[in-house]
N, C-alpha and C positions, 0 to 999 in steps of 0.2 A: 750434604744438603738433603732435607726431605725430598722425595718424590711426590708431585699431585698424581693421585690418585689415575688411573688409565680412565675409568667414569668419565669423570670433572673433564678431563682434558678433551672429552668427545662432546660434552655438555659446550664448553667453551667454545670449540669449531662450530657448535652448532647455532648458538649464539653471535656468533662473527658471521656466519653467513648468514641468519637472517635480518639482522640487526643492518645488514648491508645493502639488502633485498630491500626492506622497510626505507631506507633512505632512498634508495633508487626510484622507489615509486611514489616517496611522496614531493620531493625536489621536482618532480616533471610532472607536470598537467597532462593527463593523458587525451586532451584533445588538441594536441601540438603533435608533430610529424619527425622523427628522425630521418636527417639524413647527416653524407660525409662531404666532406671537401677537404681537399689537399692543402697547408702551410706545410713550406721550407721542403716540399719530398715525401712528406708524413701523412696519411690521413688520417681523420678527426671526424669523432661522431658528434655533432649540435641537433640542439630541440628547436623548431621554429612551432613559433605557436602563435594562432592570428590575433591579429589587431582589432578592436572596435569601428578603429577608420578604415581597415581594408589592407592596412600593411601587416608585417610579421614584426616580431622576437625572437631573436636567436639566440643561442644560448650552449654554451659548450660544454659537453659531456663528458670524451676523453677519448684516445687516441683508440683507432680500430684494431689496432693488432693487440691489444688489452683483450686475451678472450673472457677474464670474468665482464668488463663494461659492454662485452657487444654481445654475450650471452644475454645480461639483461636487457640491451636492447629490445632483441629476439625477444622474448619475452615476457616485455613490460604488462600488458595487459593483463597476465597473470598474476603479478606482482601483489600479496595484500598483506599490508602493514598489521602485527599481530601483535603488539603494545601487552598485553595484559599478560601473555603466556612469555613473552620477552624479559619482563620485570620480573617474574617467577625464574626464572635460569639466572639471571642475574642474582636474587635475590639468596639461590641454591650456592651459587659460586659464592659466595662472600660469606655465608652462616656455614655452610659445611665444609668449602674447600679451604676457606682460610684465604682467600686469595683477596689480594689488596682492591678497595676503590678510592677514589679523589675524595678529597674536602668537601664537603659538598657544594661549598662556591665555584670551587676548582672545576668541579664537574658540570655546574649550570654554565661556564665561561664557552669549555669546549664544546659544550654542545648547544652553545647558540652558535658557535662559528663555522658549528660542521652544520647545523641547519643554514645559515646564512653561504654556504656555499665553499668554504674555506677549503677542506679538504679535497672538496673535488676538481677545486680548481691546483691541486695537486699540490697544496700545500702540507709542512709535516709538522708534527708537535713533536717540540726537542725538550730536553732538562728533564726534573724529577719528576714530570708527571707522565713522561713518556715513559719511562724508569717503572713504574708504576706499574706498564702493561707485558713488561718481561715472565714474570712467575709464568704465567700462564702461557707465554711462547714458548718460553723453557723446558716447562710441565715439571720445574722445581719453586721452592719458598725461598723468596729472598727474606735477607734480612728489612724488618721494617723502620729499622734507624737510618735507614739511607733514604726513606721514602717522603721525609718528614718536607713541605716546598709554602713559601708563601706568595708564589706568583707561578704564573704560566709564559711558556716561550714557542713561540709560534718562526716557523721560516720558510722559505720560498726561493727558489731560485729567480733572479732578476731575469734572465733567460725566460724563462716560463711564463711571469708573472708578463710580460709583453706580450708573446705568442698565443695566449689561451683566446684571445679578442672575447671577451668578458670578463665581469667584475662583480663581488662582493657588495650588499649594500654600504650605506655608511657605519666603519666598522666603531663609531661610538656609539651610534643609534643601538646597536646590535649588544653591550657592552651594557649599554643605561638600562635594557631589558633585564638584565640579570641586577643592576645595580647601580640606581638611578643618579647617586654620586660620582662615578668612574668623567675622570677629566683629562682629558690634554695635556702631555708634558711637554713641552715646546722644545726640540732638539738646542741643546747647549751649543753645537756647531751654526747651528739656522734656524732662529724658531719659525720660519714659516713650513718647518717642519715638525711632523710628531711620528717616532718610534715607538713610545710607549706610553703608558696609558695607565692611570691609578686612581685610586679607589679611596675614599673619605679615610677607612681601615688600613689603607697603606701597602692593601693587593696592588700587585702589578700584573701588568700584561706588556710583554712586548715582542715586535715582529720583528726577525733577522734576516739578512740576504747576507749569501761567502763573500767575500774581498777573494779576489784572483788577481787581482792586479797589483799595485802598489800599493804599499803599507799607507801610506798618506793619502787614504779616500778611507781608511777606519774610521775616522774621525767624521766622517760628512755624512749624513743620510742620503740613500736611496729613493727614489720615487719608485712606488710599486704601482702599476696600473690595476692591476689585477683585485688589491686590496682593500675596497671603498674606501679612500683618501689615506690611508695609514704609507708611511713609507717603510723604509729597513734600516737596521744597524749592519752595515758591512764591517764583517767575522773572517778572520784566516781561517783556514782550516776546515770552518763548515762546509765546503761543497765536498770533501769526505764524508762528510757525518751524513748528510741529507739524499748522496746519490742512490738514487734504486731502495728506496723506501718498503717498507711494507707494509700488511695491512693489519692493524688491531683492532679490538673492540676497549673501550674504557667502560669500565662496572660500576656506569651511574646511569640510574633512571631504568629505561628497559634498554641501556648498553647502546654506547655512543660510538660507533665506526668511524677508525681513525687512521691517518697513516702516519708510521712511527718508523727512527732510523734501524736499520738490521741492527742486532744485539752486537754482532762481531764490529761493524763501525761504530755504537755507542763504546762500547769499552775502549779501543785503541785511540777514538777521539776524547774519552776523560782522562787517560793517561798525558795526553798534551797537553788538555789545559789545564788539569793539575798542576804543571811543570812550569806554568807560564803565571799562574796568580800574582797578586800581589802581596807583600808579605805584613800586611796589617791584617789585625784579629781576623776581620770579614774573611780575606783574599787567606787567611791560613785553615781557618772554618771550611770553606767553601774547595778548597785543594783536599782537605782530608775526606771531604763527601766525596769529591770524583773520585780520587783513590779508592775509599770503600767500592765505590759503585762498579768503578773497573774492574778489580779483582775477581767481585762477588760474579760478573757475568763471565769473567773469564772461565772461572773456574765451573759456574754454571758451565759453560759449554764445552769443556771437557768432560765432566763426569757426562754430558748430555752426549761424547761422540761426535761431538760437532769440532773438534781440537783443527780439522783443515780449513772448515770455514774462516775461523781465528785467524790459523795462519794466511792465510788467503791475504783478509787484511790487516795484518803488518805486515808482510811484505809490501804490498801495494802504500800503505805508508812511509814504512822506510823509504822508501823505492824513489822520492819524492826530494828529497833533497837533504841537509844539512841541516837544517832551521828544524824539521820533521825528525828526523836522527836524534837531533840532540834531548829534543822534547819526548821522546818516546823514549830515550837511554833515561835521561831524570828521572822521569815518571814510574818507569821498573824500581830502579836505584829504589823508590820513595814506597813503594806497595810492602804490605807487611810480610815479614819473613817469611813464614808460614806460605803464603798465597805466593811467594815468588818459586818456592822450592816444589810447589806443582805446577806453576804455569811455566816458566823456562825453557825445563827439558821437554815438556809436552811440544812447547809451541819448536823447538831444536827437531824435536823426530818428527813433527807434522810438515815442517818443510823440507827435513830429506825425502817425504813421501812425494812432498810436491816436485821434487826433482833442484831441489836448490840448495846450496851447500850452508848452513847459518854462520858460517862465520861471516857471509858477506853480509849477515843482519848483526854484526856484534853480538853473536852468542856463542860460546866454545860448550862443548861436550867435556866433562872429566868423571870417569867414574861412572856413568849413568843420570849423573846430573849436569846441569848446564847453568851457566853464570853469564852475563853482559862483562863483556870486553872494551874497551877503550877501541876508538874505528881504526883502520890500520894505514899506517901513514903512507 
């Protein structure tokens, strides 16, 4: 894989933070007051900011032990949004570095919902447009046939989306701003519910919350508090994909600050639901994209030195049950030869580093190379 350039990649950090800085100060009115208070054990930074009548708004910021959120608290006053020099890095990354931006719909979406509040109410942008912001985490070129998406996928932990105590305006309102068509899909389980959301042109948007419980609440939508009236579609699997997020920037506009899943849980989680599709055209389309995309990060992040991260999480996958094994055994099975005969052994010798034997992940060593094993009875 290309390398980006060591430049770009410092342009890019420097982009991400202020592109973060920029958000931070224009979300808070700086004649509101930070303080914290304690949910569940935790403390929490909120803006109160007064009332015309005499009362406040409060409004929640993010947890204190976050030292970039409570640096900028410290801070704020400093704070000043630089738009024009913003769009210039942005505009440097995308004509010199080569490095991918959104549809340009795709990109109006997400950055109405990170100005309307989405991201920091610690929500994360999952699928290909998260995919999107890897190259430049990386500081390699992915391929751009895996990049190609005509909808956005947005998720939350149901956890979270309760405990923030605030919420999103209304997220059509927010939606018909970018495109005044975007309507109501009324959940097939309960239309007094909606998960998603579409557009005259037939974009979609929809918001996700994990299923941890029983497979038989897949089917029902979530109420999300958090989310100006939108609920969730509960997902197996995602509360791997979504834990411990990080922080991107997306290269539209003067660069929209985003949180996206770590590269190591995006690939181990397309490897499962590649393996889970359904096997009409769509569901065999959409298993070869994950595949591509898993591989591509895999092996991104070994050439990157990153091989223990990786292993980190598959084991923590595997580690998880039967239903997780099998779907991560298919998934290899299905990834292209070529891409299996470097990640294997890599990910085999990166977890004798971590002190764990692979055959207890169904990988055998022969030769220097490593192959998936049938699990051992």
């Amino acid at each position: 894989m290309q390398q980006i350039p060591h430049t770009y990649q410092t342009l890019y950090s420097e982009l991400a933070q202020r592109s973060l800085d920029a958000s931070f100060s224009t979300e808070f009115n700086v004649g509101g007051r930070f303080v914290t208070a304690e949910v569940k054990g935790r403390r929490y930074w909120y803006l109160d900011l007064p009332n015309p009548d005499g009362g406040k708004t409060r409004t929640y910021v993010g947890p204190v032990d976050d030292p970039e959120i409570t640096r900028r608290v410290e801070n704020f006053k400093d704070l000043k949004a630089d738009i024009k020099e913003r769009r210039k890095l942005v505009s440097t990354l995308i004509r010199e570095a080569y490095l991918p931006r959104p549809e340009r719909k795709t990109g109006d979406i997400v950055q109405a919902l990170a100005e309307a509040g989405f991201f920091r109410l610690r929500g994360v942008l999952v699928g290909t447009v998260a995919y999107q912001c890897y190259p430049a985490i990386l500081g390699v070129r992915l391929p751009s046939t895996s990049m190609v998406t005509g909808d956005a996928d947005f998720a939350q932990f149901h956890s979270i989306s309760t405990a923030v105590d605030d919420r999103m305006p209304p997220v059509l309102d927010t939606l018909r701003k970018v495109d005044p068509t975007f309507r109501e899909i009324p959940h097939q389980a309960d239309g007094r519910f909606t998960t998603q959301y579409s557009s005259r042109s037939g974009y979609k948007v929809e918001f996700l919350t994990p299923n941890t419980g029983s497979a038989d609440y897949e089917g029902r939508p979530t109420t999300m508090p958090a989310l100006g009236g939108a609920s969730a579609q509960p997902l197996r699997f995602l509360d791997f994909l979504i834990y411990e997020p990080i922080r991107a920037v997306l290269l539209h506009g003067a660069g929209v600050p985003v949180n996206v899943p770590s590269p190591e849980r995006y690939a181990i989680h397309k490897l499962i639901v590649a393996s889970r599709r359904r096997t009409d055209s769509d569901g065999t389309a959409k298993s070869r994209k994950d595949r591509m995309q898993a591989a591509t990060i895999m092996e991104a992040m070994i050439e990157q030195r990153q091989s223990e991260d990786l292993a980190d999480a598959f084991m923590e996958a595997y580690d998880r049950g039967p239903a997780w094994k099998d779907a991560i055994r298919k998934g290899l099975s299905q990834v292209d030869d070529d891409a299996r005969e470097t990640v294997l052994p890599t990910l085999a010798r990166a977890i004798r580093k971590l002190e764990r034997d692979p055959s207890e992940f169904d990988l055998e060593e022969r030769g220097g190379r490593a192959e998936t094993i049938g699990p051992r009875e």
